[in-house]
C-alpha positions in Angstrom: -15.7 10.9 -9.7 -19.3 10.8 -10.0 -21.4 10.8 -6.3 -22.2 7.3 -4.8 -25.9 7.2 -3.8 -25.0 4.1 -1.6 -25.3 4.4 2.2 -24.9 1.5 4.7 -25.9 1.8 9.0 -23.5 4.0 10.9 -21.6 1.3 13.1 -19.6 4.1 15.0 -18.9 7.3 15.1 -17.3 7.8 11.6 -16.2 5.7 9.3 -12.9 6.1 6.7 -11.6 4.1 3.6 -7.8 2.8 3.8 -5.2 2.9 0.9 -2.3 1.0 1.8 1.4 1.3 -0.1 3.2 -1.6 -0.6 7.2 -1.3 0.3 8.4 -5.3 1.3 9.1 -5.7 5.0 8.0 -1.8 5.5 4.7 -3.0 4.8 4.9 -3.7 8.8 4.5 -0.2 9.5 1.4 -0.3 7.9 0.3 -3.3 10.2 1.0 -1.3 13.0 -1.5 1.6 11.3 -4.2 -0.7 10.9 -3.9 -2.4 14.3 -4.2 0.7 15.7 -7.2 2.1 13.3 -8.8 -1.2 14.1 -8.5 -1.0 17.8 -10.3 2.4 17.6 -13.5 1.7 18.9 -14.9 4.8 17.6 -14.0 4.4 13.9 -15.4 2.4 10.9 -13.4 0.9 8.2 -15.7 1.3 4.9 -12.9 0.0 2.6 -9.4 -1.2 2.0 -7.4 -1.1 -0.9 -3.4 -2.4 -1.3 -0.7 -2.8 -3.7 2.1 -5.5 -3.4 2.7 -5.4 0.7 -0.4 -3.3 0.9 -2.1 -6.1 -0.8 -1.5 -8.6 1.2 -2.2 -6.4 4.8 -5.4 -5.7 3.2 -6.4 -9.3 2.3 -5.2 -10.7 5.5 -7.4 -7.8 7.6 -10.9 -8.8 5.4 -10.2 -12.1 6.2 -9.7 -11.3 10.4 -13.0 -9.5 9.6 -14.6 -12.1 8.5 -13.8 -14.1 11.6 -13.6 -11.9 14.3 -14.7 -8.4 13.8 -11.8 -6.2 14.4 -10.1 -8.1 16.9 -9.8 -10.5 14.3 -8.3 -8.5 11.9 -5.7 -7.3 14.5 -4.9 -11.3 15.5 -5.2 -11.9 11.9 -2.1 -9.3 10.9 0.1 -10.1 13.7 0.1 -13.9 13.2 0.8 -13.2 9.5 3.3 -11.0 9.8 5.0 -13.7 12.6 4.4 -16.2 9.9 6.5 -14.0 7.2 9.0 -14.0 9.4 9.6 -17.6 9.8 9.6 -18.1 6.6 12.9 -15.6 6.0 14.4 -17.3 8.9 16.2 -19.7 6.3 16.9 -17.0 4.0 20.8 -16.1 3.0 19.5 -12.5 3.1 20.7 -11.3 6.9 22.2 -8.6 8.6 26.1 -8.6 9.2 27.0 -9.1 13.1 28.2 -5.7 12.9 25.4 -4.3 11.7 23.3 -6.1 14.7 25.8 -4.6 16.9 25.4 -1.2 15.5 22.0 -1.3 15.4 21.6 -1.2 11.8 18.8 -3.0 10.0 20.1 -2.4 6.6 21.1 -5.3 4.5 23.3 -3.2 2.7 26.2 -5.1 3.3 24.8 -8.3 3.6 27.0 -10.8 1.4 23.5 -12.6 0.7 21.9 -9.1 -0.3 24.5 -7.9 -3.0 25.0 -11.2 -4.7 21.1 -11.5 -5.1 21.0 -7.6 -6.4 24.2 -8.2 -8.5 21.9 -11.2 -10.1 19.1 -9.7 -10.7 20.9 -6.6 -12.8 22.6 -9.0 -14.8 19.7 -11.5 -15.9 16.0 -11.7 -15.6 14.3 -14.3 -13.0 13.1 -16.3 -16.2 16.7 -17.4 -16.5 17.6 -17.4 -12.8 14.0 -18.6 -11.5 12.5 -20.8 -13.9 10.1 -22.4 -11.8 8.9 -19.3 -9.7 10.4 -20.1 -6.3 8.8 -17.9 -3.9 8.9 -18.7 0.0 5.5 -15.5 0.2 3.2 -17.4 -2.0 3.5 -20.6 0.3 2.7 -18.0 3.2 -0.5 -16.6 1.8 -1.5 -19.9 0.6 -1.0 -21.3 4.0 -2.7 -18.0 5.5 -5.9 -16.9 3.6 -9.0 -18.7 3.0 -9.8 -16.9 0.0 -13.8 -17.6 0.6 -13.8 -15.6 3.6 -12.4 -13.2 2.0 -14.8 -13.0 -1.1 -17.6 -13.2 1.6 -16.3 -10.6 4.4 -19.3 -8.0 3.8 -18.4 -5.4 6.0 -15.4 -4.1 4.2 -15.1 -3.2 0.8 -11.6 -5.2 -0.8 -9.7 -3.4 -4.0 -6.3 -5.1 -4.9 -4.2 -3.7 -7.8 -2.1 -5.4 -10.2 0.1 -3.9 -13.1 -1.1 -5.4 -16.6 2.0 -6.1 -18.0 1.0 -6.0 -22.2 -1.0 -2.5 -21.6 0.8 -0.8 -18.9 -2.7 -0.1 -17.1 -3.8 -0.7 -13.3 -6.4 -3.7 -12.9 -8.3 -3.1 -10.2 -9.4 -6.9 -8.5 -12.7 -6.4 -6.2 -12.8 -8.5 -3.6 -15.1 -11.3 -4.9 -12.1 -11.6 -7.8 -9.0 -11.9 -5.0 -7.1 -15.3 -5.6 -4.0 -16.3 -4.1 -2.4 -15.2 -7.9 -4.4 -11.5 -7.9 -1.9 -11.4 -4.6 1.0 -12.5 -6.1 0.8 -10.4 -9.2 0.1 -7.6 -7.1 3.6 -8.0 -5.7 5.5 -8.9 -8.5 8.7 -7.7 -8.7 9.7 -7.7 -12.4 13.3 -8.1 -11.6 12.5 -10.7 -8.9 9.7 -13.0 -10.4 8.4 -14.0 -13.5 5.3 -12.2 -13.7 1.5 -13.9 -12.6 -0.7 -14.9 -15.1 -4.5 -14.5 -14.4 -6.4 -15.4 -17.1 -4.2 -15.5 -19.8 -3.0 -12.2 -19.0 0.6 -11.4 -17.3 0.7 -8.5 -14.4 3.0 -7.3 -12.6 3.5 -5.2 -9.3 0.4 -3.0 -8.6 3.1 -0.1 -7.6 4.0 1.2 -11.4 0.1 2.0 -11.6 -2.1 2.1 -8.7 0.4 2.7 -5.7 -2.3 2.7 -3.9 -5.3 2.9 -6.0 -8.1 5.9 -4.6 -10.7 5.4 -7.2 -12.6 2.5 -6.2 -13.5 4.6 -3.0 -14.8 7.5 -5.4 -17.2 4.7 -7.1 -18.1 2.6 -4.5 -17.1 4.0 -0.8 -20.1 5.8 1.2 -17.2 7.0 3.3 -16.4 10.4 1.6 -12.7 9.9 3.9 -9.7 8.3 2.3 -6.8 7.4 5.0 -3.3 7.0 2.9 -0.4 4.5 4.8 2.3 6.2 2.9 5.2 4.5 2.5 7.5 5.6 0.4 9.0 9.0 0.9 7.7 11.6 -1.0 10.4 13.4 -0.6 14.0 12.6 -0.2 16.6 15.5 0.7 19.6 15.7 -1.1 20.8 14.1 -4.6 21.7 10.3 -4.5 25.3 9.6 -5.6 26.0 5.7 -5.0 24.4 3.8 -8.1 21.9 1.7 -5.7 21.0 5.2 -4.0 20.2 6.0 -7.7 18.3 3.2 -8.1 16.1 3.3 -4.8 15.3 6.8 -5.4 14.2 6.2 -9.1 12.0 3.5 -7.6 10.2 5.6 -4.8 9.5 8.3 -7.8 8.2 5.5 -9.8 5.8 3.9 -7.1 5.1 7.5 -6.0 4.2 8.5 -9.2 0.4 7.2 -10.2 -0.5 8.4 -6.3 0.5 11.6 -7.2 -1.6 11.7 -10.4 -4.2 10.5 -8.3 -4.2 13.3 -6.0 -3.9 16.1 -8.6 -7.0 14.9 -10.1 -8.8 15.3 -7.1 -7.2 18.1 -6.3 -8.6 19.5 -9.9 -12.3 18.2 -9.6 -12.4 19.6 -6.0 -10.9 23.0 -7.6 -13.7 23.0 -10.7 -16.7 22.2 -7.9 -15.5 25.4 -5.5 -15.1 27.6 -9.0 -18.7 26.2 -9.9 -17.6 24.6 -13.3 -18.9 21.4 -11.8 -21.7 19.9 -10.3 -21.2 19.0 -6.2 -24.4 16.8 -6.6 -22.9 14.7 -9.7 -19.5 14.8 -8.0 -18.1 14.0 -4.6 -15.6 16.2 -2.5 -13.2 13.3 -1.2 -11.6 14.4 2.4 -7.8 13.2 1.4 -5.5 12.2 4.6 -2.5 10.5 5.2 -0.2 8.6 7.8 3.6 8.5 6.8 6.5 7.6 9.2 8.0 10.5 8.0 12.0 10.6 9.2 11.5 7.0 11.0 10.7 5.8 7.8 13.1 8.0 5.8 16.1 6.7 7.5 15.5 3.3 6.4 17.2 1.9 2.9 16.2 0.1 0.4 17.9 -3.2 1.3 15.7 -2.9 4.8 13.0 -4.0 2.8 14.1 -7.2 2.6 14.9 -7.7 6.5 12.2 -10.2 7.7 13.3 -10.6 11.3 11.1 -10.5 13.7 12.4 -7.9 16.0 12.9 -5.8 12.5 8.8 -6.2 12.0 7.7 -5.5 15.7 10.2 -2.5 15.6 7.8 -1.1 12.0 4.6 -2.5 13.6 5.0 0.0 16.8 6.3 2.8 14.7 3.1 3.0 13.1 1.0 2.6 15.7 2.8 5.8 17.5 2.2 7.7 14.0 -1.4 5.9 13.5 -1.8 7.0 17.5 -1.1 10.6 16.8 -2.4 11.3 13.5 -5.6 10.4 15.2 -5.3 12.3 18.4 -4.6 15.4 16.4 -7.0 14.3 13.2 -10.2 12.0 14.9 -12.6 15.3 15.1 -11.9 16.2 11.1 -12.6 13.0 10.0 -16.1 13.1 7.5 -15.8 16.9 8.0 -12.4 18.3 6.1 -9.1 16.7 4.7 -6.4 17.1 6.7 -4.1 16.5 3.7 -3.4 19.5 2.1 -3.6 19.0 -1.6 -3.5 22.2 -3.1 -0.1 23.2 -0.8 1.1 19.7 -2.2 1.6 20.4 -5.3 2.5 24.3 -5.2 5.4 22.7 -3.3 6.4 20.2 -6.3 5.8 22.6 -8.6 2.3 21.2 -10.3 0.8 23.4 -13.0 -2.9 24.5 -11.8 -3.9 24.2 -15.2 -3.4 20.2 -15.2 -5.2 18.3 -17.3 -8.2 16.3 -15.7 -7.6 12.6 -15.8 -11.0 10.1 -15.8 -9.8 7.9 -12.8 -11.7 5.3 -14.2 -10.3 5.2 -17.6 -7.1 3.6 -15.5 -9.6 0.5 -15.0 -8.9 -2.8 -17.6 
């Protein structure tokens, strides 16, 4: 974590760094966080970094950027996110009619839904997809001109991907972003084959980098790192339907590498107050984080999959009311403490103070 001498022209007020989770349709929540970070006239965006969903909100914002400031970015999301939805529009994956009349936006009982999950446990998309269908690459490709992103300058862009051979994050900076570095950051294993980039396979970001903080530590002169959490944390209660089994093992899994993200700093922030180490060769990072907290807790894992429109907008405004609030309450902290607080964290899931410090960036390919 060693200090960034870097500094760059204050353009407002202060200025934070984004991590985005990725989490299928949910990623729509975090839409409505950044449309409302980026309507904030007072605040700076330094950085942006996604995994899978997070990925692609994160490319598709540097590119609005790059054409329009922060308007651009906010135009930018929304028409992609419309765009996503047309293109589920044909999709057998739908809601029941009584689940519409209930007000339900769980697939869960979605004829479409279980035979597609049924599938997928039974054979890998190398038998069942052999030539990669996949209705989101056409949308990106359509969307992002991948030279405005590589040439936005006012944002830093770091997009994770899961190397498949080594089990390590790959961090892509934003001059490396191709349409495949998006892809393979939201590869699915048991969806898609996985993306080959150079000769090497990757899979979802999520397993390793879920999202990735370190590129901020290196690189950022924002000391503030803004989390979209998506994924619960916590989940009450012990899952006792097999695919409640299998979404919670999945949230602990994509939770996971976050998690050992934030002890570390948690560590190196402990060793700099008890003087073991250096706060000029390393940097106190000011940890936060927006989550939807029940909203987003009440919502399966089939909902992922729900691309209607009136699904998305219902996300999108969700997290500008938590986006909204977290910065009512938050705004005056920001570049002066964390309002995350790491060390009550992990007392409260039972982390050892005597972890072992992890290099972040011996995580890097």
């Amino acid at each position: 974590m060693r200090s960034n001498t870097n500094s760059r022209a204050k353009h407002h007020e202060k200025s934070v760094n984004l991590a985005l989770q990725g989490g299928g349709s949910h990623g729509a929540f975090t839409w409505g966080v950044l449309d409302r970070m980026f309507e904030e006239d007072r605040l700076w965006v330094e950085g942006i970094s996604g995994t899978s969903a997070g990925a692609m909100n994160a490319v598709v914002a540097t590119q609005g950027m790059y054409d329009g400031g922060a308007n651009g970015a906010r135009q930018a999301l929304e028409d992609f996110w419309r765009a996503v939805s047309r293109a589920g529009q044909g999709s057998p994956i739908k809601r029941t009619p009584l689940d519409m009349l209930m007000g339900s936006w769980s697939l869960d009982a979605s004829p479409g839904y279980l035979w597609s999950d049924m599938l997928s446990r039974m054979a890998s998309p190398y038998d069942l997809n052999p030539l990669g269908f996949n209705p989101l690459r056409d949308v990106v490709r359509d969307f992002i001109d991948f030279n405005k992103v590589a040439n936005c300058d006012d944002m830093g862009l770091y997009i994770s991907a899961t190397n498949v051979e080594t089990g390590r994050a790959r961090v892509f900076h934003r001059h490396e972003v191709t349409l495949d570095v998006v892809m393979a950051s939201a590869c699915l294993p048991s969806m898609f084959k996985g993306v080959e980039i150079d000769g090497v396979p990757y899979w979802d970001g999520g397993f390793m980098g879920n999202p990735v903080l370190f590129p901020f530590i290196d690189h950022s002169p924002s000391s503030d790192i803004v989390i979209v959490q998506i994924n619960p944390l916590k989940r009450p209660g012990v899952p006792r339907r097999a695919r409640d089994i299998q979404n919670r093992v999945n949230e602990i899994t994509f939770n996971a590498s976050l998690l050992r993200d934030l002890r570390t700093i948690d560590l190196i922030h402990r060793l700099i107050e008890d003087g073991a180490l250096s706060n000029n060769e390393y940097r106190v990072m000011n940890m936060h984080m927006i989550d939807g907290c029940d909203d987003m807790l009440a919502l399966d894992a089939s909902s992922k999959l729900n691309s209607e429109w009136a699904f998305l907008i219902h996300l999108r405004d969700l997290g500008r009311e938590h986006a909204d609030r977290w910065l009512t309450a938050n705004f005056d902290k920001i570049e002066k403490e964390s309002t995350l607080d790491l060390r009550a964290m992990f007392d409260d899931f039972g982390a050892p103070h005597g972890a072992n410090m992890v290099d972040l960036k011996s995580r890097k390919d």
